[in-house]
TORVOKE-798641 format. One line per field, with one value per residue: residue in three letters; x, y negated, z negated of N, C-alpha, C, O in turn; residue number from 1. Coordinates in pm, 1 decimal, padded with zeros to 6 digits. Example, Ala and Ser with C-alpha at 12.3 -4.5 7.8 and 13.67 -1.06 7.14 Angstrom:
2
type = [ala_ser]
n_c1 = [01319.0_01285.0]
n_c2 = [00569.0_00225.0]
n_c3 = [-00780.0_-00708.0]
ca_c1 = [01230.0_01367.0]
ca_c2 = [00450.0_00106.0]
ca_c3 = [-00780.0_-00714.0]
c_c1 = [01320.0_01290.0]
c_c2 = [00330.0_-00003.0]
c_c3 = [-00780.0_-00787.0]
o_c1 = [01423.6_01340.9]
o_c2 = [00331.9_-00113.8]
o_c3 = [-00846.5_-00803.9]
seq = [1_2]
END
This chain:
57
type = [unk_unk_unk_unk_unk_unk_unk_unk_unk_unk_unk_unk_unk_unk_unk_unk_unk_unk_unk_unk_unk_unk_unk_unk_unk_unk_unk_unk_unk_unk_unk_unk_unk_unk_unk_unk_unk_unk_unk_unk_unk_unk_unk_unk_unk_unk_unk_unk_unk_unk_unk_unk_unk_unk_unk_unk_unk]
n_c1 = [00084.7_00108.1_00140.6_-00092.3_-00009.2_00241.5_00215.3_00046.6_00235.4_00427.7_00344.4_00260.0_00554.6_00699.1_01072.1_01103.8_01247.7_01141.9_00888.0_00887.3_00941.9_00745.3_00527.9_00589.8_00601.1_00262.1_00190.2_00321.1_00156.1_-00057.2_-00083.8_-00008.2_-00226.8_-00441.7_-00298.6_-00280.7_-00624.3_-00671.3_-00535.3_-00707.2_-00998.2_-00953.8_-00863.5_-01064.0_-01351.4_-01212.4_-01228.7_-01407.2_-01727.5_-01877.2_-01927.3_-01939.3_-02113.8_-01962.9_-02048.5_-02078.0_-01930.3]
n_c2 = [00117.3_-00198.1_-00562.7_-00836.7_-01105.8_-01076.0_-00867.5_-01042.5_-01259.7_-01146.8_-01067.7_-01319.0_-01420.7_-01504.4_-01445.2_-01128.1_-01185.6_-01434.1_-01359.9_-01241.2_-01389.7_-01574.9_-01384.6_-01330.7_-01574.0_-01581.6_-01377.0_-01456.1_-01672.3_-01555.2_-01418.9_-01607.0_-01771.8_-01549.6_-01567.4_-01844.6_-01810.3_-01563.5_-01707.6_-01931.2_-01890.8_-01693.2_-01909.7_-02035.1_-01823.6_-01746.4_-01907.6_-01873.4_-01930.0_-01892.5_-01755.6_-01426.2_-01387.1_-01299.9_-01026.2_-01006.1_-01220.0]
n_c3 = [00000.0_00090.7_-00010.8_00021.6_00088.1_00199.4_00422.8_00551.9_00612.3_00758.0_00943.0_01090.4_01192.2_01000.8_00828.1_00680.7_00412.0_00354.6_00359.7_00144.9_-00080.5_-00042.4_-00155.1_-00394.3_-00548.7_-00537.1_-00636.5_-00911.5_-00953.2_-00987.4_-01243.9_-01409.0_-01370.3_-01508.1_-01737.0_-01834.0_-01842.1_-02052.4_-02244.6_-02301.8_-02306.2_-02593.6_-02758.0_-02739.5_-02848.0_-03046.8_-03312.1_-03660.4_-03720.6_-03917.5_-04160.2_-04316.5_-04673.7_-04980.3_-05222.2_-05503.5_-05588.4]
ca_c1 = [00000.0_00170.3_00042.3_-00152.7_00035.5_00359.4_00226.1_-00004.3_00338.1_00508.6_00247.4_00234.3_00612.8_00806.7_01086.4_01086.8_01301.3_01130.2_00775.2_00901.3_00944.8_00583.1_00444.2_00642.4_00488.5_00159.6_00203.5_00357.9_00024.8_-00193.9_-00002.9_-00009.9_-00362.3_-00522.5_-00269.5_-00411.7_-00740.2_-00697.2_-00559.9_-00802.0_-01115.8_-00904.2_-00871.5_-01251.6_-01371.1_-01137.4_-01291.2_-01476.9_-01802.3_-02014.4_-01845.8_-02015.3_-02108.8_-01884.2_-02100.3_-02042.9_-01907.8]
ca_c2 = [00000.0_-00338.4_-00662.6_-00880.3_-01197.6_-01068.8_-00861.7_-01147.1_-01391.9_-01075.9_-01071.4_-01445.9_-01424.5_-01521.5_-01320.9_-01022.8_-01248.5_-01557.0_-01297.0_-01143.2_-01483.4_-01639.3_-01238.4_-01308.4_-01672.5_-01530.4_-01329.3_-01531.0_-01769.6_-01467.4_-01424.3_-01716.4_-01811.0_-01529.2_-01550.8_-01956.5_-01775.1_-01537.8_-01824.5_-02058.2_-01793.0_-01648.6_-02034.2_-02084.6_-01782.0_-01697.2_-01968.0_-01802.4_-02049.4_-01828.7_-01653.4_-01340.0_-01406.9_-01208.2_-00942.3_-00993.1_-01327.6]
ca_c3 = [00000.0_00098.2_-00043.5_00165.9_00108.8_00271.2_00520.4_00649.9_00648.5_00869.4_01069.3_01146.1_01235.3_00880.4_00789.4_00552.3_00284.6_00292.5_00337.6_-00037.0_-00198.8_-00054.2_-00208.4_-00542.4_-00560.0_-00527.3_-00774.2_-01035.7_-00970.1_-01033.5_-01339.6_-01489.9_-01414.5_-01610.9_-01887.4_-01915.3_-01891.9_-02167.9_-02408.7_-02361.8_-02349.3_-02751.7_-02845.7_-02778.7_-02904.4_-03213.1_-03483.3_-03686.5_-03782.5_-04041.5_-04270.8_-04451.9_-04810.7_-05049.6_-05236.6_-05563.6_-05673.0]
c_c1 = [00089.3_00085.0_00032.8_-00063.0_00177.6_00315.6_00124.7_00123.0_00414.3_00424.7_00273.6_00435.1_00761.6_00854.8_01097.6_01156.0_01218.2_00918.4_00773.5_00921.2_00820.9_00550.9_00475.0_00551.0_00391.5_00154.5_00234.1_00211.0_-00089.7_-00183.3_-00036.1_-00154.8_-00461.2_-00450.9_-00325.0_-00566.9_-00774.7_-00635.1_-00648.7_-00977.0_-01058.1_-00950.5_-01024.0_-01309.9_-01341.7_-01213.1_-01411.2_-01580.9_-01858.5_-01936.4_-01925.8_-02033.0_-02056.4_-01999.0_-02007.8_-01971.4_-02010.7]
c_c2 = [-00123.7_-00487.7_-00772.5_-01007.4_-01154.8_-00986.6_-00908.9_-01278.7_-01279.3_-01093.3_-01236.3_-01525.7_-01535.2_-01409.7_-01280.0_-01079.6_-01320.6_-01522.2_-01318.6_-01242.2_-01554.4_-01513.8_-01294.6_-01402.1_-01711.9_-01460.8_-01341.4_-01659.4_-01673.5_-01441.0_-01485.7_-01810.1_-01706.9_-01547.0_-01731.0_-01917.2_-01733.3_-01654.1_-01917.7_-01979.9_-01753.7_-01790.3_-02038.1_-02000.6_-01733.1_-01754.7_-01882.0_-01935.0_-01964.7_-01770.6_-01579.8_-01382.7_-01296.3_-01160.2_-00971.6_-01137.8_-01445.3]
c_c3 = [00000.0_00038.6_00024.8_00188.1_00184.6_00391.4_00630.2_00672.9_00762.0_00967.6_01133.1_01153.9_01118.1_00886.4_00699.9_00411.9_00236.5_00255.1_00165.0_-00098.3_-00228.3_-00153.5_-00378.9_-00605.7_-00607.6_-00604.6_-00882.8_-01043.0_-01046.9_-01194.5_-01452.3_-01505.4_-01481.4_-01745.1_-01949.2_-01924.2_-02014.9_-02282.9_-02436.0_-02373.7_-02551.8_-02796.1_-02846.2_-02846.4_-03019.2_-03327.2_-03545.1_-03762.3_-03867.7_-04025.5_-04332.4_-04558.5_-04810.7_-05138.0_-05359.4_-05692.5_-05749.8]
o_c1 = [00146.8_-00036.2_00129.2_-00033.7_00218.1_00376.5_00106.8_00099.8_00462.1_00455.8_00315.2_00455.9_00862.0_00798.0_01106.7_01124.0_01189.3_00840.7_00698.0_00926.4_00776.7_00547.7_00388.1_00459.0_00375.4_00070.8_00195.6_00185.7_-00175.1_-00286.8_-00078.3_-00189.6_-00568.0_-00513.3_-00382.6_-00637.6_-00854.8_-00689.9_-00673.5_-01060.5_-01136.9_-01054.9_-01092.0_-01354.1_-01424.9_-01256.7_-01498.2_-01533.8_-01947.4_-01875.6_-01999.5_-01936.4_-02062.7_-02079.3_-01885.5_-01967.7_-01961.9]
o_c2 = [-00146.7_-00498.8_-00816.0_-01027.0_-01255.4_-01025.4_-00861.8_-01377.7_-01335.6_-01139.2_-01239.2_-01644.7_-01599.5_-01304.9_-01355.4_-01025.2_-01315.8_-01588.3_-01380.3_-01210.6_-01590.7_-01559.9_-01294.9_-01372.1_-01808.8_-01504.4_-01262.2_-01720.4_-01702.9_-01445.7_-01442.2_-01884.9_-01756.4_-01544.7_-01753.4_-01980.1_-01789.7_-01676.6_-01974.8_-02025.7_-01795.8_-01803.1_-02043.8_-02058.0_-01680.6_-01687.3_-01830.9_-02018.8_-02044.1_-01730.6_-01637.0_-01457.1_-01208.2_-01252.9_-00968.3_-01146.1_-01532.3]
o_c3 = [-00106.4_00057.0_00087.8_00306.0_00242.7_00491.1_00742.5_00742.4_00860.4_01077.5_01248.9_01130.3_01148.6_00916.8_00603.0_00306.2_00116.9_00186.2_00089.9_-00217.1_-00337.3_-00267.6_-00466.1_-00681.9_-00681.8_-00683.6_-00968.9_-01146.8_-01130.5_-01260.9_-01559.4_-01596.8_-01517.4_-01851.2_-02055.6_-02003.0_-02089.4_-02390.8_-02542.2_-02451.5_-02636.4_-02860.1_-02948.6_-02945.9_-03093.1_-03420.5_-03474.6_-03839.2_-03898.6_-03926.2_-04412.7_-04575.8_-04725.0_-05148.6_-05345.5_-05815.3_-05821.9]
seq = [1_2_3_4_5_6_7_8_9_10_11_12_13_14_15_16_17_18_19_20_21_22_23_24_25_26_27_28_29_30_31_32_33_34_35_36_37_38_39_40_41_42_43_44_45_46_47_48_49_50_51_52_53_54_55_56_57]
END
């Protein structure tokens, strides 16, 4: 299985180096936009607003 971003830059007549650095790129974007997803989905959902009562005090 090849990934599409390099072998749509071979195809369209880049070569195989400068293919594998657009691919990397592209993959360091994919990367890095769910890992700002998952922190800012944790930050929003983590607080905890209602707290159990304690049982007992």
């Amino acid at each position: 299985m090849l990934p599409g971003a390099y072998v749509g830059a071979i195809f369209g007549g880049v070569s195989p180096l400068e293919a594998g650095r657009f691919q990397i790129v592209v993959l360091a974007a994919i990367i890095g936009a769910g890992s700002l997803l998952a922190v800012g989905l944790t930050a929003w959902l983590a607080p905890v607003r209602v707290r159990p009562v304690r049982a007992g005090v």
